[in-house]
C-alpha positions in Angstrom: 35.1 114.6 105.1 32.0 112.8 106.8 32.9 113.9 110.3 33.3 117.3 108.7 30.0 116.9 107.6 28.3 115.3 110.4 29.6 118.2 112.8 28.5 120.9 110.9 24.9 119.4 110.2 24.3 119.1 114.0 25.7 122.5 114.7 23.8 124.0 112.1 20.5 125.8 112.7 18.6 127.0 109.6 15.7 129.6 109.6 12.4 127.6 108.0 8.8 129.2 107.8 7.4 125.8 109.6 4.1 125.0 111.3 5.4 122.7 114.4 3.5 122.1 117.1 5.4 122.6 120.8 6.8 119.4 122.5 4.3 118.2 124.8 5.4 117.3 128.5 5.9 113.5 127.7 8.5 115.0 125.2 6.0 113.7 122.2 5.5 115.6 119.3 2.6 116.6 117.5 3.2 117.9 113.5 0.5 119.4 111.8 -1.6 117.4 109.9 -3.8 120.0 108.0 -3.2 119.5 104.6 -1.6 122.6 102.9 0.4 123.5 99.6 3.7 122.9 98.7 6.7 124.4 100.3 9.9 125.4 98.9 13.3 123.9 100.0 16.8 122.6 98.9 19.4 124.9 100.7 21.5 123.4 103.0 19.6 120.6 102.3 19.2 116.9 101.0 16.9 115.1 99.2 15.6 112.0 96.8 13.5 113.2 94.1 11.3 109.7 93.1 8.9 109.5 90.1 6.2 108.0 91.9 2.8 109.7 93.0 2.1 106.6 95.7 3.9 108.2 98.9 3.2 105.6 101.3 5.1 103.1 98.8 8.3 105.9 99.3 7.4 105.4 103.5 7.9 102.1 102.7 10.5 101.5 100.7 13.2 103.4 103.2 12.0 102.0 106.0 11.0 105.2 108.1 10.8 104.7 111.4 7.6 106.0 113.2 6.5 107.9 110.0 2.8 109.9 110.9 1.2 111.7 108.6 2.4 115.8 108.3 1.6 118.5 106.1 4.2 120.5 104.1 4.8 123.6 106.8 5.9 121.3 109.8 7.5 118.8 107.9 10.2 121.2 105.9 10.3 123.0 109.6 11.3 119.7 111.2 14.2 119.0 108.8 15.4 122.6 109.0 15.1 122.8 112.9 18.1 122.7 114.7 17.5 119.4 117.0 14.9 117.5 115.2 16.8 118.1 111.9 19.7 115.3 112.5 17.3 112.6 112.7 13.9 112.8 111.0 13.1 112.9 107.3 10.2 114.2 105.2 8.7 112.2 102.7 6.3 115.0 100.6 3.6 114.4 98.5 3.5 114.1 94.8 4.0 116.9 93.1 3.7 116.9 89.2 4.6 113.0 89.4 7.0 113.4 92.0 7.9 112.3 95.7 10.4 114.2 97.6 12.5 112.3 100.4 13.8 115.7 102.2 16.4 115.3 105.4 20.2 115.4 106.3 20.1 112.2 107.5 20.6 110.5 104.1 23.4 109.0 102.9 26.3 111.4 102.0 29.1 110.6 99.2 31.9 109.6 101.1 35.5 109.3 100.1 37.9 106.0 101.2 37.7 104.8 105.0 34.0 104.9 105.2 31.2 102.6 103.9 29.4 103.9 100.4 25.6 103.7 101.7 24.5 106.3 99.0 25.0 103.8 95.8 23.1 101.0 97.5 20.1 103.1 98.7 19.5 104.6 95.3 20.2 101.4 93.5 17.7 99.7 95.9 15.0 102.2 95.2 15.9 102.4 91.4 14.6 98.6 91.3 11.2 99.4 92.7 10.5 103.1 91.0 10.9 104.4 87.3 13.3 107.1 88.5 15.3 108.1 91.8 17.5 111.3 92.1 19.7 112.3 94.8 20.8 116.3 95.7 23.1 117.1 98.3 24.1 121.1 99.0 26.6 122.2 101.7 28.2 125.6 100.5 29.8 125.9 104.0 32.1 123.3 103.2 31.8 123.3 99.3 30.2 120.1 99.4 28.1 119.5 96.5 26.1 116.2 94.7 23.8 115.0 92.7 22.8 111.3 91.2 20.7 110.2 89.0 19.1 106.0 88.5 16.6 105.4 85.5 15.3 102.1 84.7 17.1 100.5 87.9 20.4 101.7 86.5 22.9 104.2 87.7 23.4 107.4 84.8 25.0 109.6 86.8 26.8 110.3 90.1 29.3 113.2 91.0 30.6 114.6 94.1 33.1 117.4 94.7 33.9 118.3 98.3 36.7 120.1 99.9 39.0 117.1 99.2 38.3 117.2 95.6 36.2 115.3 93.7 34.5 112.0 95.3 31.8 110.9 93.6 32.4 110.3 89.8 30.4 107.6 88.1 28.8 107.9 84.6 29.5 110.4 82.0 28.1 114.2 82.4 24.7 115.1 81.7 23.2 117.6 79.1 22.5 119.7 81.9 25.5 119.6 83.8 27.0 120.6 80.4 25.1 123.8 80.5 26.3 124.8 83.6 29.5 125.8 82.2 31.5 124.2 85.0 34.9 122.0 85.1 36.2 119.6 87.2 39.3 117.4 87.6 40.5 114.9 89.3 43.9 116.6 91.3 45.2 113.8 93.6 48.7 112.8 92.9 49.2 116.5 91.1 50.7 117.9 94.8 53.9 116.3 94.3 54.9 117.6 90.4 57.5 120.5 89.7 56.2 123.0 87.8 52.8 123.8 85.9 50.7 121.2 86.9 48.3 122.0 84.3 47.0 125.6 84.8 43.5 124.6 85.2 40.9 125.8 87.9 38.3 123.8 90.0 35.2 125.6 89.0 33.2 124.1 91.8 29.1 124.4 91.8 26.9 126.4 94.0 23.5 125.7 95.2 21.9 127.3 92.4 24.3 125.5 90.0 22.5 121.8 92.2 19.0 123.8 91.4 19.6 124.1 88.3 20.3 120.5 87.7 17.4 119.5 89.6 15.1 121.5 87.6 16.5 119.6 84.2 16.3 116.4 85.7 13.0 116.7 87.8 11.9 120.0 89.6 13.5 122.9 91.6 12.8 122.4 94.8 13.5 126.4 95.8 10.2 126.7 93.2 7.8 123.9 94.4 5.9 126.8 96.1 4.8 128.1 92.5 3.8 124.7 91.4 0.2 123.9 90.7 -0.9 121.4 93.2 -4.1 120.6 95.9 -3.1 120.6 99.5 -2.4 117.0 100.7 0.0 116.0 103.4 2.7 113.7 103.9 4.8 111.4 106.6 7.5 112.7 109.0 9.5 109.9 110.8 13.1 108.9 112.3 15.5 108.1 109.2 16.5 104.8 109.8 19.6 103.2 111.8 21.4 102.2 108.6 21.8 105.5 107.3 24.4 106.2 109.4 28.0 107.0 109.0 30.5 103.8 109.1 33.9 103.2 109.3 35.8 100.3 107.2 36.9 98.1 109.2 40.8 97.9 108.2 42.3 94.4 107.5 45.6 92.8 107.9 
């Protein structure tokens, strides 16, 4: 599943409206720093949604490597473009109370064989801000998330990905409700005679992860109709730890 993932993120190249400067001979690059509104996003796309309006306390708090300052345009460009996209993150500025951590590079939901880095990130940031939320959106290989911490504790977490569900932690939201959809848990089903039930995986779509994010916090495909000032935020390297790792298998 995460090699799945991780080859079609760096294969993928997505079409962003972005302000990015050109990469200068010494192979530096220069984002855009006038401030501007903000810009919409969430396809194909992850992202933290943290109830904070200090930014720079986000910047810390993961640990971004080389973070500068960026407006909106260049840094959803970066995270959409098709090279710089596999490494850097976006940290926005508030918007209506909230700070937006936008970037493939975050932790994924990962099934058995590899290290959960998701549940510890959001746990650690759930200790230092009111509210964290996680969205994941993949429709090219139905690979869908979302995860929700209040008051340092984990509410909600769910998963579903090609191999089922993967992520299941905490009991349905009101909102999740509403969507309508079902989900069960098939493994061990394959080897039954007969009706193994009748029911259907009604997986989500990317508007059914909007939706969700607009209970919860806000739709990020709508941020661009959101009252706000121009302001900018921080582009930088998502750090080391993020990465994808393999359990190491015992005797």
């Amino acid at each position: 599943m995460i090699l799945t993932i991780a080859l079609l993120i760096a294969g993928t190249i997505a079409i962003a409206a972005f302000v990015l400067m050109p990469r200068l001979r010494e192979e530096r690059i220069v984002f855009d720093i006038v401030p501007d509104r903000p810009v919409a996003f969430g396809y194909k796309m992850a992202w933290l949604a943290i109830a904070t309006r200090d930014t720079q306390s986000v910047v810390d708090a993961i640990g971004l490597a080389g973070a500068g300052p960026c407006n909106w345009q260049s840094g959803i460009g970066t995270v959409y473009d098709g090279d710089l996209g596999d490494t850097h993150v976006f940290v926005s500025p508030p918007v209506k109370g909230w700070t937006f951590v936008v970037g493939l590079p975050l932790p994924h939901p990962v099934g058995r064989g590899f290290a959960d880095k998701s549940t510890p990130l959001l746990l650690d940031l759930g200790a230092q801000f009111a509210e964290v939320q996680y969205y994941f959106t993949y429709p090219l290989i139905d690979f869908f998330a979302w995860a929700r911490i209040k008051d340092g504790r984990l509410v909600r977490a769910f998963a579903i990905g090609d191999e089922g569900i993967v992520w299941n932690k905490g009991r349905p939201t009101r909102e999740e409700k509403a969507l309508g959809l079902k989900f069960f848990e098939l493994r061990g089903v394959r080897g039954r005679k007969g009706d193994a039930g009748g029911e259907i995986i009604l997986y989500p779509t990317e508007d059914h992860v909007m939706r969700i994010a607009g209970g919860w916090s806000l739709d990020p495909t709508r941020l661009n109709e959101a009252p706000a000032h121009t302001s900018i935020g921080y582009v930088g390297q998502a750090p080391l730890r993020w990465r994808p790792e393999r359990l190491r298998k015992t005797a």
